[in-house]
C-alpha positions, -999 to 999 in steps of 0.1 A, spaced: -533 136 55 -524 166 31 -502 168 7 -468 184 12 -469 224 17 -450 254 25 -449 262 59 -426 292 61 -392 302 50 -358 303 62 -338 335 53 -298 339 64 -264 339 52 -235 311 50 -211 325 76 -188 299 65 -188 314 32 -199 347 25 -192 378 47 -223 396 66 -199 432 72 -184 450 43 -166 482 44 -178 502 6 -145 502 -9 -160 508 -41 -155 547 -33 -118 541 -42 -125 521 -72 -125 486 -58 -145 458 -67 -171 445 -43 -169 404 -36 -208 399 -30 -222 375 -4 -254 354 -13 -288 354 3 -300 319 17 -337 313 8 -354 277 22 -391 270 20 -399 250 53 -422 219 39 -444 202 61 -474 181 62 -511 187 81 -533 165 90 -571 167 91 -608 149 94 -621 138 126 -598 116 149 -564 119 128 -530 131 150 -506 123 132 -481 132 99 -468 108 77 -440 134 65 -413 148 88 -406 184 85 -379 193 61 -363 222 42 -360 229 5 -336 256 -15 -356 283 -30 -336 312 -36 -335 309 -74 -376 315 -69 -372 344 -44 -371 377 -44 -348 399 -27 -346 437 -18 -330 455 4 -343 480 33 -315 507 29 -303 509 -11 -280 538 -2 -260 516 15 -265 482 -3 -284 468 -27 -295 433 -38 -295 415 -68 -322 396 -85 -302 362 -76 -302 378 -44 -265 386 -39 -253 417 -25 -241 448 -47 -216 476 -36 -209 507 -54 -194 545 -55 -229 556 -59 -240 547 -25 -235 575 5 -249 557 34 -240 527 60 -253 509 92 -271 479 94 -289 468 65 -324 446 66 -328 420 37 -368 414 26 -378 381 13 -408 371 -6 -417 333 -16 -452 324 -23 -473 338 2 -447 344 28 -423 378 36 -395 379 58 -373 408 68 -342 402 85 -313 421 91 -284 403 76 -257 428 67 -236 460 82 -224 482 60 -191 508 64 -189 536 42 -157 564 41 -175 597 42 -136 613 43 -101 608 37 -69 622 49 -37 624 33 -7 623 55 29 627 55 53 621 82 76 648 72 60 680 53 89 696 42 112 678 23 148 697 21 178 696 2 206 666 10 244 681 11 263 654 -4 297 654 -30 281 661 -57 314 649 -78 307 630 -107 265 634 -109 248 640 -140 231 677 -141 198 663 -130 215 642 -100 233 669 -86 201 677 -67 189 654 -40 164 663 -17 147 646 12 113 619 8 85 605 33 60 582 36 25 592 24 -7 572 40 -45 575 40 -62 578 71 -103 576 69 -135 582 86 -160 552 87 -195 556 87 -219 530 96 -241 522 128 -213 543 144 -188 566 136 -151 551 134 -121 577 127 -85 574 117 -86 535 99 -56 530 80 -68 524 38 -33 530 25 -34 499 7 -67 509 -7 -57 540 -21 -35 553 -49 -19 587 -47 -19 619 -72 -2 650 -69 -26 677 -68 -11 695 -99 -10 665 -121 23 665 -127 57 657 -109 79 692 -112 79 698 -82 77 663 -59 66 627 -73 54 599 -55 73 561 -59 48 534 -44 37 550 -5 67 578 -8 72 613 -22 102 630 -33 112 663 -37 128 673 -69 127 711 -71 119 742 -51 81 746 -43 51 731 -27 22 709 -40 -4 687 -25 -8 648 -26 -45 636 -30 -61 598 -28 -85 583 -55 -116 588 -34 -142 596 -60 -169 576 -42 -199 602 -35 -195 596 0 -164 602 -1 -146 639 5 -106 638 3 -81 663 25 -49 660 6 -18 666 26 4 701 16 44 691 6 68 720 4 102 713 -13 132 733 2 167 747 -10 172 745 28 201 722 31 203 694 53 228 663 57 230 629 69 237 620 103 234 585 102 224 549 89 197 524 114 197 493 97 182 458 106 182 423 92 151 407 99 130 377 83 101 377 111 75 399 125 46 388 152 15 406 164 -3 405 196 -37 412 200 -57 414 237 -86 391 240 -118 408 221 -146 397 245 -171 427 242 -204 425 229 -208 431 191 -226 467 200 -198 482 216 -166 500 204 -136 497 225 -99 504 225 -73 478 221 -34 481 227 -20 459 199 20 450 200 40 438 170 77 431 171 103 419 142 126 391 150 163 375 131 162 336 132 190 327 111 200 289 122 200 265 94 212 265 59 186 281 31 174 308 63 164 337 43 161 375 53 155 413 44 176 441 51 154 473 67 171 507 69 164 543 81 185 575 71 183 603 94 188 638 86 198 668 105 165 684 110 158 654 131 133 639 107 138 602 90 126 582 59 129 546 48 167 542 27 161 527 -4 181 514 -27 203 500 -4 235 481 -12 250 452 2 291 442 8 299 408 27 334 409 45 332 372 42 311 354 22 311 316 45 286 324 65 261 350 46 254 355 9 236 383 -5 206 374 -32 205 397 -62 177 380 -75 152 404 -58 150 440 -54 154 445 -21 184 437 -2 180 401 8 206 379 26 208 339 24 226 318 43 241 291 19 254 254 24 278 253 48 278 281 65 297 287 103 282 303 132 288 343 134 275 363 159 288 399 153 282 436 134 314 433 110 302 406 87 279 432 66 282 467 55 250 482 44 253 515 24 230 542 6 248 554 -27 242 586 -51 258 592 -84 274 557 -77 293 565 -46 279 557 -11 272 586 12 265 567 45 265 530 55 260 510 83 272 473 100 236 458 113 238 432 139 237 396 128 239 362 150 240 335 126 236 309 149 249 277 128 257 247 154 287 233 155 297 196 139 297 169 169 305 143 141 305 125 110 286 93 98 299 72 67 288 39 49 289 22 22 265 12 -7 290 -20 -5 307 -39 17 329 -51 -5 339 -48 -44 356 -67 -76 369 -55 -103 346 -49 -133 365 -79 -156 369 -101 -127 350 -133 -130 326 -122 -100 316 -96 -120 303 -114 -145 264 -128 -142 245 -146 -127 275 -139 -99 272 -100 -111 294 -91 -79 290 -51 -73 320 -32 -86 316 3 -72 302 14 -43 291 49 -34 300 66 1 279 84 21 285 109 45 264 127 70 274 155 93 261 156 125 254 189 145 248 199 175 214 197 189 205 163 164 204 182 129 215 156 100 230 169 68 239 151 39 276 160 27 280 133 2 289 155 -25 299 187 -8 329 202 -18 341 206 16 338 171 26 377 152 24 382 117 15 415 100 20 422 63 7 448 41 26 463 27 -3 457 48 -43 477 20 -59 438 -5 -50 410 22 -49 401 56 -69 378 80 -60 351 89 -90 325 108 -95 326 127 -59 319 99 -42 322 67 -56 349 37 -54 360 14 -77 391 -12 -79 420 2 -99 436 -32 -111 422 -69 -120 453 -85 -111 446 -66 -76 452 -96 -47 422 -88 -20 431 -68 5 413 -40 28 414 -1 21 401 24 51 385 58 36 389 81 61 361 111 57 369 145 74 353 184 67 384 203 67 384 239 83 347 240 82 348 207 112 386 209 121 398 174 140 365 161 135 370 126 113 353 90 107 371 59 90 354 34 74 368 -3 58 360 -14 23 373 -49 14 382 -56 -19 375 -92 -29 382 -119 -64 379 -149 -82 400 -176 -67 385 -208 -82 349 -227 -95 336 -257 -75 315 -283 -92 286 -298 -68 267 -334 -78 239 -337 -52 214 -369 -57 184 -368 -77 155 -359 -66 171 -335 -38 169 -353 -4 183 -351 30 201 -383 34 236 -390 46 245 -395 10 222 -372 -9 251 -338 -6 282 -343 -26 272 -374 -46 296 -386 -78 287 -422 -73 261 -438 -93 245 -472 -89 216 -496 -104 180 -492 -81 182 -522 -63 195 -550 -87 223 -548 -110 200 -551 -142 179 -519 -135 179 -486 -141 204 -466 -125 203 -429 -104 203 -395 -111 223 -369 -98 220 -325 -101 248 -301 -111 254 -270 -90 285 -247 -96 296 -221 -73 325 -192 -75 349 -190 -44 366 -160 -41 401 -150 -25 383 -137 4 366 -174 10 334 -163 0 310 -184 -22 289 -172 -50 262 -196 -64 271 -193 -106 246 -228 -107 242 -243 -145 221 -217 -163 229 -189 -187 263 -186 -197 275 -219 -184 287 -251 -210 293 -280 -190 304 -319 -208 307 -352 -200 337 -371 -211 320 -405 -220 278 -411 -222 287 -447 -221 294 -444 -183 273 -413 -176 249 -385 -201 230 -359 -196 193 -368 -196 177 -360 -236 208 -338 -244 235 -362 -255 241 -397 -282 250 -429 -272 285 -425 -274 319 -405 -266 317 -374 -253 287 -347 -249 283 -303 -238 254 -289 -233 250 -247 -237 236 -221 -216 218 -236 -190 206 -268 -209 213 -289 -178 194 -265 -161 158 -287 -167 176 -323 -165 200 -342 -146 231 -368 -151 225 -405 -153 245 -431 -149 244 -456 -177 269 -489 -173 297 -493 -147 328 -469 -154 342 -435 -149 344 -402 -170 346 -363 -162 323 -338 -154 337 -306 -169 321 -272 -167 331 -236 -180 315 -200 -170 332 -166 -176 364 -180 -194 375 -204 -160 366 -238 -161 362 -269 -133 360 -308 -135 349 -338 -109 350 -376 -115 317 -393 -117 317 -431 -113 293 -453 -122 292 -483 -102 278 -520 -105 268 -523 -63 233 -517 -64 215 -490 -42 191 -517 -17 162 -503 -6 168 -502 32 135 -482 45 103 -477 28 74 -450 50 40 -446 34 38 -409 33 -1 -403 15 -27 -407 22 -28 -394 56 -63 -400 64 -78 -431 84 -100 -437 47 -98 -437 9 -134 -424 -7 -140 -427 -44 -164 -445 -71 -165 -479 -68 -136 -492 -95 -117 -458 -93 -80 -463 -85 -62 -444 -58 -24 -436 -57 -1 -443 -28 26 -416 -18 59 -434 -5 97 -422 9 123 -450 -4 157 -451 15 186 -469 2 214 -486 17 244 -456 1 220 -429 23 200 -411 -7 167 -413 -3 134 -407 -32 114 -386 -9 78 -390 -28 78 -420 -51 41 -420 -63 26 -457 -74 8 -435 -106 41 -430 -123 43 -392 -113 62 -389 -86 100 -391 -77 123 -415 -95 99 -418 -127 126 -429 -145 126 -464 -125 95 -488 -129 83 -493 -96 74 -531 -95 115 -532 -96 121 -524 -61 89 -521 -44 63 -548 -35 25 -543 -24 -2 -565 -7 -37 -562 6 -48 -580 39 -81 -588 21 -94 -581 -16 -134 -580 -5 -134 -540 -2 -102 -532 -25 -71 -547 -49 -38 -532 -52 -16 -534 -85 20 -545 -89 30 -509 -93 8 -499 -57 -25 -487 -70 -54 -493 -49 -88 -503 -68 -121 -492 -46 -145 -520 -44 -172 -521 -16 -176 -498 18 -158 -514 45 -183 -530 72 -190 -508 103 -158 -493 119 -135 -521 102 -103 -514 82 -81 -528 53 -43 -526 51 -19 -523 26 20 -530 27 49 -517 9 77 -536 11 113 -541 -1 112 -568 -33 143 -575 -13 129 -584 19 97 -587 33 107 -571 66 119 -538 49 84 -525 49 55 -502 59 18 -507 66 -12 -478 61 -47 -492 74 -82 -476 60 -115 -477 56 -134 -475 21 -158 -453 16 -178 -454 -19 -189 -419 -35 -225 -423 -54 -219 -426 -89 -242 -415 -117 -280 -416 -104 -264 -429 -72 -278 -429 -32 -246 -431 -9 -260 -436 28 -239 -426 60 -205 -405 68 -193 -390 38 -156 -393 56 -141 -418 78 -159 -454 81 -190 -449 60 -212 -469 82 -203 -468 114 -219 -444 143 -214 -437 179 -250 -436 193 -237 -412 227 -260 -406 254 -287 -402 235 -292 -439 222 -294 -420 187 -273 -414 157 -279 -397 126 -276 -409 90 -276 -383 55 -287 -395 25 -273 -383 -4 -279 -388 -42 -258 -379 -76 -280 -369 -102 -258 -375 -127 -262 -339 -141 -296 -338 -147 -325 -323 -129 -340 -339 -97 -376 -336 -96 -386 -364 -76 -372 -393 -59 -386 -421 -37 -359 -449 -25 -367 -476 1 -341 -484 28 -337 -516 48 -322 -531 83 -320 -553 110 -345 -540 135 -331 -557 160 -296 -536 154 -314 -500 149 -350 -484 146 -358 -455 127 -370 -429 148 -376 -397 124 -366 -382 91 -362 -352 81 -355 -336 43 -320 -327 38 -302 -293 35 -306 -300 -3 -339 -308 -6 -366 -278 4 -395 -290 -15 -423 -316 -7 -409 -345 14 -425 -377 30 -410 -406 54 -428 -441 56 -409 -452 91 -415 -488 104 -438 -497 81 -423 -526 79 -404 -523 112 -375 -528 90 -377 -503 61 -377 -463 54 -393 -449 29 -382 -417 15 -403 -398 -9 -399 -361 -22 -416 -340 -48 -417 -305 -68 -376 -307 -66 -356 -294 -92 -319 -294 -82 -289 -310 -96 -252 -320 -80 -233 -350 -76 -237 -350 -39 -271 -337 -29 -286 -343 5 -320 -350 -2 -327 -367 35 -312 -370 75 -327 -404 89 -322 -406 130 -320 -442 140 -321 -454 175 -296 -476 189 -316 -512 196 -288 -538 201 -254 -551 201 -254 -569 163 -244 -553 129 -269 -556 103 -269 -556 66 -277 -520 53 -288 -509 20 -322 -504 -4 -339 -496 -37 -339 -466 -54 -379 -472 -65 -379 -445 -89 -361 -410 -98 -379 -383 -118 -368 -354 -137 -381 -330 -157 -413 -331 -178 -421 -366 -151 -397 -388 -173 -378 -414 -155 -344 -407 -146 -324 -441 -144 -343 -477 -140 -367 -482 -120 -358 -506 -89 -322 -502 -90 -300 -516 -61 -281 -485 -39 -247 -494 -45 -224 -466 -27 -242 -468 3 -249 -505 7 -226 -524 33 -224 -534 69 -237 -507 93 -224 -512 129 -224 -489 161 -201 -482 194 -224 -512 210 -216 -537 181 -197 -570 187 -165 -568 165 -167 -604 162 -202 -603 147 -191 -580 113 -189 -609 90 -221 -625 102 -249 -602 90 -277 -619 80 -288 -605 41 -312 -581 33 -347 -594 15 -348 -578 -19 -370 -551 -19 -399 -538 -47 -418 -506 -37 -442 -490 -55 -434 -465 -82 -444 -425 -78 -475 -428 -100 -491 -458 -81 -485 -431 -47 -500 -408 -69 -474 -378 -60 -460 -371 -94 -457 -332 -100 -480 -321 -76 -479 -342 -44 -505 -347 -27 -496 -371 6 
C-alpha cells in the first residue's frame, strides 16, 4: 500500500460566509468586503503489487489555500490576492462572470466562482427642477431669511454592467452629492435635498470617479417666480412592510417584479413610539418632504412628544387613555419663528380600557415596631407594602404600585399611615388590634373601577411558659409537665423536663420566643429544682441568653419553687413541683437491634436499644445499655433488669450489654429479657442468633448474616458455604486450611476459589470423606473479610454435625509465616445444621477429631505452585 498522496483539489467558496456577487462600488469610493477562496487537497491512498484490492486509508480532504495560488481569469473586473481573497477597485472597467484558477502541486483548476457588477453610468435626478420662490410674511426675518425658495429630493440612478445590462438601480445611498460649481450661491444640498437660495441655475453631480464610471448630473434652476403654500399631508407612523412576489426563475434570467410596501400606526401600549412624516405642497403643483417640523399636543394624557431626537417623534407615556381622532396634534412648518402652514394627522391610540384592579399585601398582618412581637426571635413584620395591578382589557397586567394616579384610602388614619407610596405601618403602640380595609381605585384615569383589601393589625397580649418532659416523647404526660419525680424508687435520680416560651398575641395568635437569645429565665430554689451545670446548690439561680438553650431542669428533693422567665421587657412564671411518688416503669419494648442476629468478634460487646414507659405517662423513647442514650443521667441497673436464656453463645451485663461468645448451632437462637426491677412481668424479649466475625488471621465459615451455620439445601440437595479469612492487615500470599464434618450430615461436592481469591487454588475433597482441603497460592491481597473459597456440600442426612478445622498454615510476603501454624478456626467453628435436621439433635453432635495437615512446603507449593 502507498503512502498518502494528493489526489486532486477542491476549489469553492463558503456561501455561508463570503459573497460569490459583488456590485464594484469602489467607483464611488467604497470599500470592497473581500470573499475568500477555498483550496482542499483531496488525500488518498493506492494500492499496488500483484493480488492487493484494497486501501488502508479512507479518502479525506486537507486545507491548502495558504499553499495555493490564485489568479483570476478577468482582472478588469476582479482581481485576487496572493491569500487568495478577492480585490475590488476604481481601476477596474469591466464585469460578468469571473473564473478563479487554482494551482497546488501538480494540479490546476479553473472554476468560475464570482459575478461581478460594475456602474458604467450615473444619473442624477431631481423630482422637481425648478425650485421657486415661497410667498410667506416675511415680518420679523433677518435679511438673509426674508428669502425662501422651494427644495427637492436628489437621487442617483445607475446603469449596471455585468453578464447583462441592468438600468435605473437606485445607489443613492452610495453616492454623495456636489454642486457642479463648487460652491452653494446659488442652491446647496442638506443630506438627499437641494435648496434654492438665490436666482440662477447650477447642476448637482455624484462622486462617481470610478473609470467605469461616467456621471449625468441633473440641471437646477432657482426662480424669483413666486409660489405659495397650499397645504400640509402629514402622517404618524412607526411601521412600514414590504412584499415581494415569489423569485422562482432561473439564475440566467432577468425578470420584472411588482414589489408593494406600505407604512402602518400601531400605537396600543404604553412606551409605543413613532415618527411624524410630512409633505408641503406648493402651488405649481409640485411637493417636497417638510422638515423641521414642529409639534403642539392639545392634551398631553394620551401622547407626549420626544425632544430628544431630531425629528418629530411622538411617545405614548404611562398611563395614557385611548384617543382615536385628528385634534389631539397639530403639526406645523415655521419660518422666521412663526408657522406658515400646519396640519392635524390622524391618530388612533388604541389604549384598552381598565376591567379591574388587583391588590395584596406583602403582610397579612402587622405590629408596631416597639411592640414586643417585634422584637426577635418573634421579629413580627411591621410594615407591609401594597401592591396593585391594573387589569385591562384583552389580559394586559400593569403594575401601578407607585403610580401617581393610583388612590389609596385607609378606613381608619387614627391605626394605619400610608409611607413611602405604598407602604403601611401602625401609627400607635398602645393601638388595641383591630382591622383596617385599604381601598385602591385609579381615579379619572379608571372612574368607578375599585378593589378593597383587609389588613389586620395585631400585639402582644401575654408570654406562656411550656415544661415538656425530658427527652421529648409522645406520652399522655410528656406535654405540659411541671411535676417531677425519682426513676422508679424514691432514692434515685429524678426527671428532667424542657423549657419552651411562646408570645400570644391579642389576636390569639402564637409566636414561638423559645429560651435562646435574649431570654433570662430563674428558678426560685435549686434545692427543689436547677438548671442542669448552670446553677449552686442553693437558693435561687438565672441563666442569660439562651443558656437553657443546651440543658434542661431537674428535679432535686421533694418541694416546690418558680419557674420565671423574661424576653423583651415582659416576663412569665409556672410552679414546678418536685415530688417524692416515684415514676414506675410500667412498659419496657426492645427497640434495637432489629435484626434476627448479633455479628461481632468473639468477646466484643453489643448495645441494646430500649423505649421505657412510666406509670405518670412520660416515656424515655431510646434508653441505650452503653450509657449513650436517653436518660444518661439515670444508671440503668436502677430501673431496668436483663437475663439470658443461656450463657454458652453470649452474657449480658447488669446495665444490658450483650458479650459475643460462640456461633449459635444451626438455625437455633438465644433470648434476652428486659424487664422492670419492679416486676418481672413488666418486660420484653428479643431472640437472636450469634454470628462470630474472623478476628486477626481468622477463617469464619458460613452466612455472614443471619444463623451462621445453618442452610436450606432446596431442590437441589445442595447448599453453598464461603470461606472467608481476615488477614489481619497484612498481605495474603498463601493459605491452606483443613475443614472437617460429619459425612453422614453433608458431603463436599465441589469447590471453587472465592471472589477474592483469583490466583492459584486447589481443593482436596473426601480425602478423608470427612475433610476439605483448601489450598491457594501466588495471592497477594489483604482485608478483614476476604473470600478466599465457596465449598458446595450436598445434603446427606437428617443429623447436625460438628463443623470447624485447622488453619495449616498462612503465608505472606517474602514466604514468612503469617500466624501459627495449626491454629484452630475459631469464628467459623460451631454446629452446622440444614432444613432436614432434627431440632432435637443440636446439642448432640459428636466432636470433631483434631486435625494436623501438612504445612505448604511439605506440598511443595510455596511461591510458585506447582499442584
Amino acid at each position: 500500500i502507498e503512502p498518502i498522496v494528493n489526489t486532486g483539489i477542491q476549489v469553492y467558496v463558503d456561501g455561508s460566509t463570503d459573497e460569490q456577487e459583488f456590485v464594484n462600488l469602489a467607483q464611488f469610493g467604497v470599500s470592497h468586503d473581500s470573499s475568500q477562496v477555498q483550496v482542499y487537497s483531496v488525500l488518498s491512498c493506492h494500492t499496488f503489487g500483484l493480488g492487493l484490492t484494497t486501501c488502508a486509508e479512507g479518502n479525506t480532504k486537507s486545507s491548502v489555500v495558504s499553499s495555493s495560488t490564485c489568479a483570476s481569469e478577468t482582472e478588469t473586473a476582479l482581481r485576487i490576492n496572493s491569500q487568495c481573497e478577492t480585490e475590488l477597485d476604481d481601476t477596474m472597467t469591466a464585469g460578468g462572470d469571473v473564473a478563479i484558477t487554482v494551482n497546488f502541486d501538480d494540479f490546476d483548476e479553473t472554476v468560475t466562482l464570482f459575478r461581478v457588477w460594475i456602474p458604467t453610468s450615473v444619473h442624477v435626478k431631481v423630482q422637481d427642477d425648478v425650485l421657486n420662490r415661497i410667498e410667506f410674511n416675511a415680518t420679523g426675518c433677518a435679511r438673509d431669511q426674508s428669502q425662501w425658495y422651494q427644495w427637492t429630493e436628489v437621487s442617483a440612478l445607475a446603469t449596471l454592467q455585468g453578464s447583462a445590462v441592468v438600468h435605473h438601480v437606485d445607489v443613492t445611498s452610495h453616492v454623495s452629492f456636489a454642486t457642479e460649481s463648487g460652491t452653494s450661491d446659488i442652491i446647496y444640498l442638506v443630506g438627499g435635498q437641494v435648496f434654492g437660495r438665490a436666482q440662477g441655475s447650477d447642476g448637482i453631480v455624484a462622486n462617481c470617479s470610478g473609470a467605469a464610471c461616467s456621471v449625468t448630473p441633473a440641471d437646477v434652476a432657482v426662480s424669483n417666480d413666486d409660489v405659495h403654500i397650499t397645504s400640509l399631508e402629514s402622517y404618524v407612523l412607526n411601521g412600514v412592510g414590504i412584499s415581494v412576489p415569489s423569485m422562482d426563475e432561473s439564475f440566467g434570467n432577468y425578470v420584472d417584479y411588482n414589489i408593494t410596501a406600505w407604512a402602518t400606526q400601531s400605537l396600543a401600549a404604553e412606551g409605543d413610539t413613532a415618527e411624524v412624516f410630512a409633505y408641503i405642497h406648493f402651488s405649481d403643483e409640485t411637493s417636497a418632504r417638510a422638515v423641521g417640523l414642529n409639534g403642539t399636543l392639545a392634551d398631553d394624557t394620551s401622547l407626549r412628544i420626544d425632544n430628544s431626537t431630531e425629528s418629530l417623534s411622538l411617545t405614548v407615556p404611562t398611563g395614557a387613555v385611548k384617543y382615536v381622532g385628528t385634534d389631539l396634534l397639530e403639526v406645523s412648518v415655521a419660518r422666521c419663528g412663526q408657522s406658515v402652514i400646519s396640519d392635524w394627522p390622524f391618530l388612533n391610540i388604541e389604549m384598552p380600557p381598565v376591567q379591574r384592579i388587583l391588590i395584596s399585601l406583602e403582610e397579612d398582618v402587622i405590629v408596631h415596631i416597639r411592640d414586643p412581637l417585634a422584637q426577635e426571635p418573634v421579629a413580627h413584620p411591621t410594615v407591609t407594602a401594597i401592591t396593585v395591578t391594573a387589569v385591562f382589557e384583552g389580559g394586559y397586567e400593569a403594575d401601578f404600585s407607585t403610580d401617581p394616579r393610583t388612590e389609596f384610602s385607609i378606613s381608619n388614619t387614627s391605626v394605619i399611615e400610608l409611607f413611602q407610596t405604598n407602604n403601611l405601618r401602625v401609627l400607635s403602640s398602645g393601638v388595641v388590634a383591630e382591622d383596617v380595609v385599604v381601598t385602591v381605585s385609579l381615579g379619572s384615569f379608571a372612574p368607578n373601577i375599585s378593589a378593597s383589601i383587609t389588613l389586620s393589625v395585631d400585639a402582644f397580649q401575654a408570654l406562656q411558659l411550656a415544661t415538656a418532659a425530658f427527652p421529648a416523647c409522645d406520652g399522655t404526660g410528656c406535654a405540659n409537665k411541671d411535676t417531677l419525680r425519682p426513676v422508679q424508687v424514691t432514692a434515685n435520680a429524678y426527671q428532667r423536663v424542657s423549657v419552651d416560651m411562646q408570645a400570644i398575641s391579642v389576636l390569639g395568635n402564637s409566636f414561638d420566643v423559645g429560651v435562646g437569645q435574649e431570654v433570662n429565665v430563674s428558678v426560685s430554689n435549686v434545692s427543689v429544682a436547677t438548671i442542669v451545670g448552670a446553677c449552686e446548690q442553693q437558693g435561687p439561680c438565672t441563666v442569660y441568653d439562651g443558656e437553657l438553650e443546651t440543658t434542661e431542669i431537674a428535679g432535686v428533693a421533694p418541694g416546690q419553687c418558680s419557674l420565671e422567665a423574661r424576653w423583651a421587657g415582659e416576663q412569665t412564671s409556672t410552679t414546678l413541683t418536685a415530688s417524692s411518688e416515684p415514676a414506675v416503669v410500667s412498659d419496657v419494648a426492645i427497640i434495637s437491634p432489629t435484626a434476627s442476629y448479633l455479628s461481632g468478634y468473639a468477646g466484643s460487646e453489643k448495645s441494646l436499644g430500649i423505649e421505657v414507659s412510666f406509670d405518670d405517662g412520660t416515656i424515655f423513647p431510646d434508653v441505650s445499655t452503653d450509657g449513650t442514650g436517653d436518660a444518661s443521667w439515670v444508671n440503668i441497673s436502677t430501673f431496668l433488669q436483663f437475663s439470658l436464656d443461656s450463657s454458652t453463645f453470649a452474657t449480658v451485663s447488669s446495665s444490658g450489654d450483650v458479650t459475643l461468645i460462640a456461633n449459635t448451632p444451626s438455625d437455633a437462637t438465644s433470648t434476652v429479657t428486659c424487664a422492670s426491677t419492679e416486676s418481672d412481668s413488666v418486660s420484653d424479649s428479643h431472640e437472636f442468633a450469634v454470628n462470630i466475625l474472623a478476628g486477626d488471621l481468622d477463617v469464619d465459615l458460613g452466612n455472614p448474616k443471619s444463623s451462621p451455620l445453618y442452610f436450606e439445601c432446596g431442590s437441589s440437595g445442595t447448599f453453598d458455604l464461603p470461606v472467608r479469612l481476615n488477614s489481619g492487615g497484612d498481605t495474603l500470599l498463601a493459605f491452606q486450611i483443613i475443614i472437617s464434618f460429619d459425612s453422614d450430615v453433608v458431603l463436599a461436592s465441589a469447590a471453587a476459589a472465592g471472589d477474592d481469591w483469583s490466583t492459584t487454588f486447589d481443593a482436596t475433597l473426601n480425602d478423608p470423606i470427612t475433610q476439605v482441603q483448601l489450598v491457594g497460592a501466588d495471592g497477594g491481597v489483604s482485608g478483614s473479610d476476604l473470600e478466599i473459597a465457596v465449598i458446595t456440600f450436598s445434603c446427606e442426612g437428617s443429623g447436625v454435625t460438628e463443623f470447624g478445622g485447622v488453619i495449616v498454615e498462612t503465608l505472606t510476603t517474602g514466604n514468612e509465616l503469617l500466624g501459627s501454624k495449626n491454629r484452630d478456626i475459631v469464628a467459623g467453628a460451631g454446629v452446622l445444621g440444614t432444613d432436614l435436621s432434627d431440632r432435637r439433635l443440636l446439642h448432640s453432635a459428636a466432636p470433631l477429631p483434631r486435625v494436623v495437615g501438612r504445612q505448604l512446603g511439605e506440598c511443595d507449593i510455596i511461591g510458585d505452585i506447582n499442584l
